[in-house]
N, C-alpha and C positions, 0 to 999 in steps of 0.2 A: 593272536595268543588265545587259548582257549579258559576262556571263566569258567571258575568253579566255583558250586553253590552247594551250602549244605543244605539238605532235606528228610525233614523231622518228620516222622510219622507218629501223629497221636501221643506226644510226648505227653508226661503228665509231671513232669519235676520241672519248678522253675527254677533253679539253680542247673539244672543238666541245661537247659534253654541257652543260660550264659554260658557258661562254662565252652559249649558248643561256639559261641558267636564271638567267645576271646580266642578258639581254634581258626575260626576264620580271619580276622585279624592276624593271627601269627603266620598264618601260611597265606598270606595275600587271595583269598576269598573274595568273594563276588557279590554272595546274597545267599540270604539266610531265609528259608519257606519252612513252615508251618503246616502239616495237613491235617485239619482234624483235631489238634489241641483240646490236651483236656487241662489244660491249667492256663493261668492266667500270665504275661509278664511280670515279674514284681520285683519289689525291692533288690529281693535275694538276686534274681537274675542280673541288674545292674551291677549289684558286689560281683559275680563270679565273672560277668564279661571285661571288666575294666578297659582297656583298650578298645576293646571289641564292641561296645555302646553302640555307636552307628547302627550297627546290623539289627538292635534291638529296634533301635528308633525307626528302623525300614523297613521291619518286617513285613514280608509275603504272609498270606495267611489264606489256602484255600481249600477246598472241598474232599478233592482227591487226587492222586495223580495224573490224571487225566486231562488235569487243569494245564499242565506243564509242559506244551505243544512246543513252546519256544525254544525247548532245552534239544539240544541235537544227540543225547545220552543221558540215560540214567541209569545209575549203579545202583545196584541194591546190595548193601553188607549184610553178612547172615556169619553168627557164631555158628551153626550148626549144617552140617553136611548131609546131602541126600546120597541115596543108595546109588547106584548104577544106572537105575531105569527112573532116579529123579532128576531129568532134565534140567529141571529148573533150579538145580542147589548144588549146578557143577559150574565149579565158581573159578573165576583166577583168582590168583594170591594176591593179597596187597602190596607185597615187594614187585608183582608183575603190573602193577593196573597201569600202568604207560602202553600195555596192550590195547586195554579199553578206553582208551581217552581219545576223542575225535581231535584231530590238530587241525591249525586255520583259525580263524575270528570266529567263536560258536562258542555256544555254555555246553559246560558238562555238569550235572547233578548227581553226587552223593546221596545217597538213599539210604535214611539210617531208619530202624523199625522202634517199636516200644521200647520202653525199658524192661517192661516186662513179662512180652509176646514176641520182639520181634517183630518182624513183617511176616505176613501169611502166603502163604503159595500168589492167589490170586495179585496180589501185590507186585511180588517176584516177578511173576511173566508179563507183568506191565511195563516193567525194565528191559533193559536190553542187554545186559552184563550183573552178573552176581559177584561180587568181592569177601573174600573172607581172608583176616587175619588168622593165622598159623597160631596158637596155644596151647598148653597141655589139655590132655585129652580127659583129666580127671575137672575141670572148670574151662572147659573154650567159649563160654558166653562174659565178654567181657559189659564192666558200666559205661553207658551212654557216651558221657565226653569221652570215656578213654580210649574208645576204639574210635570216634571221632578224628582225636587228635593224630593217632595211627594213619588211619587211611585219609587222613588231609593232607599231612607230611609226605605219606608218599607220591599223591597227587601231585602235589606241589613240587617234589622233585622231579617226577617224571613232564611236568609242564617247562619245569625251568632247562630242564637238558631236550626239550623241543623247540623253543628259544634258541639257546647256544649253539646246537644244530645249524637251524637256519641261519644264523651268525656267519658263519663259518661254509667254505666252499664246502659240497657236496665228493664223494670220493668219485663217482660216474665225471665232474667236473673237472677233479685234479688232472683225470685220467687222459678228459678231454685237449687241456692245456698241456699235458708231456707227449702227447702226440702233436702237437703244432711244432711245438720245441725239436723233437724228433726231427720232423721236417723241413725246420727253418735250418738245423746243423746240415742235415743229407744237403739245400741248397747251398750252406754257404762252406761245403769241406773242402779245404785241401792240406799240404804240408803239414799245416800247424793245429787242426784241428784233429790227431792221433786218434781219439778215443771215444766215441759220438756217445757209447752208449754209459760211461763212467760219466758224463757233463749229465746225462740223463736223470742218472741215478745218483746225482748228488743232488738234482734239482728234488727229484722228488722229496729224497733225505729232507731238504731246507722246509720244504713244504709240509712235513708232516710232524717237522719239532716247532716249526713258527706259528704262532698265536696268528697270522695271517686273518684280517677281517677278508669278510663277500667282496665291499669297495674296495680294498687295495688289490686282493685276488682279480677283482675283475677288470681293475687299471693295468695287471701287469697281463693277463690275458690278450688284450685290446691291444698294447705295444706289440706283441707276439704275432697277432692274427696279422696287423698293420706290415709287419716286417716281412710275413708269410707272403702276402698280395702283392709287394713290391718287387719278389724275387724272378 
């Protein structure tokens, strides 16, 4: 499953610190980095994290992005869009970022800028993906937690339906298993087996309204293959 970490550039409110580190909490977060902080943890932070404490208590705290080798992605969110020929500020939407997300056992980082710069270009092309929430055009620079909690939430979905995926047989699989099926009916037709391709096409039907886990999918595949080998 891939962790996700949020990452504070040069933050300078310790309440957006928490506030931040209770989004991690809500959306099952990973780890909470610091780069460059211009304020301190403090009280205020502990009130706004409530749940999300841990993260305070763990904090990452390093130099620059550069620090963050281990991360296999970093996003960087940007309110603000570049032209045609700004490479670096063609972003996907945060309703897409399951786009940018590496799947597998790996972190992915979140990359939030100031509160009151943003990240700088040089910054941007340190990353490997740019994220931007969709806003009106008369205010698209939203506050720190709140585009936070935005592009966590979507992360978070888009992690948890990479999960449920793998859960679940793959359609290249299904596809794999009604062609053995296919071929177990061609070996065993006569009189009473009429109609190979309706038994086909109800298995699939069964197959694609049932909650069917990977292990039961792959018990009933293995009877199949088994029956296949014997014929």
């Amino acid at each position: 499953m891939t962790r996700i970490a949020a990452v504070l550039v040069a933050p300078k409110t310790p309440g957006n610190i928490g506030a931040v580190a209770r989004c991690l909490a809500n959306f099952n977060g990973e780890e909470l980095v610091l780069v460059n902080p211009r304020c301190e943890i403090t009280s205020r932070s502990y009130s706004r994290a409530r749940k999300g404490e841990r993260f305070l208590e763990d904090v990452r705290i390093e130099r620059s992005l550069d620090a963050l080798s281990d991360y296999e992605a970093l996003l960087a969110t940007t309110g603000i869009l570049g032209g045609p020929g700004n490479l670096r500020r063609t972003p996907v939407e945060s309703s897409d970022i399951g786009d940018a997300i590496p799947s597998g056992e790996t972190k992915a980082g979140l990359v939030f800028g100031r509160e009151d710069l943003g990240l700088n270009n040089e910054e941007i092309e340190r990353c490997d993906h740019v994220v931007h929430i969709p806003a009106s055009s008369r205010y698209p620079v939203m506050n720190l937690s709140h585009a936070a909690a935005v592009v966590m939430y979507e992360a978070y979905c888009a992690v948890k339906d990479l999960e449920d995926r793998s859960r679940h047989p793959s359609r290249e699989e299904k596809e794999a298993f009604l062609s053995v099926v296919e071929d177990v009916l061609g070996d065993v037709a006569d009189e009473s087996v009429t109609n190979e391709e309706e038994i086909v096409l109800a298995m699939k039907r069964l197959l694609t309204r049932s909650d069917v886990s990977r292990v039961e999918f792959g018990g009933l595949f293995k009877l199949f293959r088994q029956v296949q080998s014997e014929l």
